[in-house]
N, C-alpha and C positions, 0 to 999 in steps of 0.2 A: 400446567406445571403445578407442583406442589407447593406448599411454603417455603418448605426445606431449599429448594433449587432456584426458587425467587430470591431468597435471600445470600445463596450464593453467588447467583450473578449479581446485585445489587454490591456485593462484597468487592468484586469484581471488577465492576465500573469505577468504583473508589480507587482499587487498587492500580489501574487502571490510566489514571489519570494523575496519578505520579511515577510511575514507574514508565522509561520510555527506553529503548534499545537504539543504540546508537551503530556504527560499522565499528570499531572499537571496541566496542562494549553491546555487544545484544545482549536481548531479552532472551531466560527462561522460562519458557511460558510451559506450565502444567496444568494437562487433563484428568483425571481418573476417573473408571466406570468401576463397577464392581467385579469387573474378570481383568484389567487390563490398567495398566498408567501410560501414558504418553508425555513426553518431550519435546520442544524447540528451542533453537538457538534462532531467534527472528531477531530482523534488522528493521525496524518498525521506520527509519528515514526513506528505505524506499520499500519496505513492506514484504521483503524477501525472507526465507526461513533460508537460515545458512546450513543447521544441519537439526537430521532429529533422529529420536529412538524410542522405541517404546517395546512394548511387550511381544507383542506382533514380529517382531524382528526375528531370521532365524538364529541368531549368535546369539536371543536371552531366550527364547520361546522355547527352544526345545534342551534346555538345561532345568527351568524351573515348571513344572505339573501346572502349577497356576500362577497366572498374570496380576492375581488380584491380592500380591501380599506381598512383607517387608521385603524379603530374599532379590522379589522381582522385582521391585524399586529399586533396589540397589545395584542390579545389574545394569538398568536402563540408565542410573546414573554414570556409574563409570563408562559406559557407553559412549553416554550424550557428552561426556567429556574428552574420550578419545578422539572422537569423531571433529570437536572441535579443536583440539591441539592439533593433529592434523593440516587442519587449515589455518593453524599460527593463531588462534585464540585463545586470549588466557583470561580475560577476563570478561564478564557477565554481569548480570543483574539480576534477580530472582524473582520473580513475579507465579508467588503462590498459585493464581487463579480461583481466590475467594477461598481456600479450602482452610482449615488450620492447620497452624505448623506443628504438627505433630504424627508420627505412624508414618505412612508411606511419604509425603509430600517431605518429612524432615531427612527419613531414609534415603530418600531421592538425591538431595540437597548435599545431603554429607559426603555422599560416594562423589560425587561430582566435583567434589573439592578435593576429596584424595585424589583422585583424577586429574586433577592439576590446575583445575579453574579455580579463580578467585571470583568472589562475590560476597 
């Protein structure tokens, strides 16, 4: 691994170890590669992923050309928000995943709350 991604996970494990998802309240846990972002709604007390969305999906995948910018982050948030209101969740917690809150990770974030989650 590189520095670059050492010191993401390192960001991670901090982050990590305050941040904890409850049945109430899960956790948003965010991935991104450079074609794709990913989403969960995990319940870290017994370890379940209540729901998720990402790029990959075909309700954002075949709207947006590529997975790996703001447009598609912000699909996958209101996504990851339907999907959870749905199952009577309205609130959350945010757990960046090491990344900065800025560009897609903030994109993500914000649709998700017009979406109707709190966090």
């Amino acid at each position: 691994m590189n520095d670059k991604t050492v010191s993401r996970l390192r960001r991670h494990e901090r982050i990590r170890k305050k941040v904890t998802g409850t049945p109430e309240r899960p956790r948003i846990s965010v991935f991104k590669s450079a074609r794709h972002i990913y989403a969960q709604l995990i319940d870290d007390a017994t370890g379940n992923t209540v729901a998720a969305a990402s790029t990959l999906d075909n309700e954002v995948g075949c709207k947006s050309g590529n997975g790996g910018n703001i447009s598609a982050a912000k699909m996958v948030g209101v996504l990851l928000a339907r999907r959870a209101v749905e199952k009577g969740l309205k609130l959350a917690v945010f757990d960046r995943g090491g990344y900065p809150y800025h560009g897609r990770i903030k994109a993500l974030a914000d649709s998700a709350r017009e979406g109707g989650l709190e966090f």
